[in-house]
C-alpha positions as CSV (number, residue, x, y, z in Angstrom):
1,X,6.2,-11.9,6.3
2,X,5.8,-7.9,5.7
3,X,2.7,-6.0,7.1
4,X,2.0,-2.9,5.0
5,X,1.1,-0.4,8.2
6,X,4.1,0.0,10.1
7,X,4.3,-0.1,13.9
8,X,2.5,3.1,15.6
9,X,0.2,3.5,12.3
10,X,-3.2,2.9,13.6
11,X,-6.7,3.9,11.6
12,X,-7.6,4.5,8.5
13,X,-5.6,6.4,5.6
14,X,-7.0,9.7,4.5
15,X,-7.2,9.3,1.5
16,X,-8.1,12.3,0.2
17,X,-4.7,14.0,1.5
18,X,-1.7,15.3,-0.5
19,X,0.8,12.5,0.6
20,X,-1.3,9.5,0.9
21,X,-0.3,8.1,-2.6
22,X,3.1,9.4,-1.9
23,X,3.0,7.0,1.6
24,X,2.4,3.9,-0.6
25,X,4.6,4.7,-3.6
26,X,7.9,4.9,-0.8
27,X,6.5,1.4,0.7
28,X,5.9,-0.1,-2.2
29,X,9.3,1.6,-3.7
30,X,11.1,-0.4,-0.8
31,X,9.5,-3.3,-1.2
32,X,10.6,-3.0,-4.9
33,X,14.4,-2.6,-3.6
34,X,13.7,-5.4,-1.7
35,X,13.1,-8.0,-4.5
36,X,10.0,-8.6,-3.0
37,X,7.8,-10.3,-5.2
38,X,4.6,-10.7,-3.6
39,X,2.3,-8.1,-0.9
40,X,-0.2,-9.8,0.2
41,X,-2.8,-7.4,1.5
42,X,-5.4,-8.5,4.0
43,X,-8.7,-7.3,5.4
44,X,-9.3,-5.5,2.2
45,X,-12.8,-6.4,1.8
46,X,-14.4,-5.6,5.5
47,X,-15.8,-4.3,7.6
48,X,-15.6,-2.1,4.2
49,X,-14.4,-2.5,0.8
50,X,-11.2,-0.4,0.6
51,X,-11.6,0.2,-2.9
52,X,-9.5,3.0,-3.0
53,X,-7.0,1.7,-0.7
54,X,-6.7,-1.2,-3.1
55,X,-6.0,1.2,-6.7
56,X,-3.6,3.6,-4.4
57,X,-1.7,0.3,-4.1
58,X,-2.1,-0.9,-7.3
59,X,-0.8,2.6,-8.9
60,X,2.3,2.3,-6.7
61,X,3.2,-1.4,-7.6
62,X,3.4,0.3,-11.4
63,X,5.2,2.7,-10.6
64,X,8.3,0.6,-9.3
65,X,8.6,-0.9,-12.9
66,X,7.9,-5.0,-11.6
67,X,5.1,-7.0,-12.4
C-alpha cells in the first residue's frame, strides 16, 4: 500500500501555488517508474469535495504516458 502525502505533510495543498502541480507530477512520475498500476486515493469526497485536488492528479497520471 502507497499513501500519496508523505510523512511530515500535514494540511491541505495550496493549490493555487506555483509548484503544487509540479508536487503531484514528481509523485505520480515515481509512481510511474514504479510500475505501479493503481493510486487509490481516499477521503476525496469529505469533509469537502477536493475537486481540484482530484484533476491536479488526474493531469499528472497523463503526463507519465500509462493508462
Amino acid at each position: 500500500m502507497v499513501w500519496a502525502r508523505p510523512a511530515g505533510i500535514v494540511g491541505e495543498m495550496l493549490f493555487d501555488h506555483p509548484g503544487a502541480q509540479a508536487y503531484y507530477d514528481d509523485l505520480f512520475q515515481m509512481y510511474a517508474d514504479w510500475g505501479v498500476d493503481f493510486i487509490k486515493a481516499d477521503d476525496m469526497l469529505r469533509p469537502a469535495y477536493h475537486e481540484r485536488e482530484i484533476a491536479m492528479m488526474r493531469r499528472a497520471i497523463d503526463k507519465t504516458g500509462r493508462p
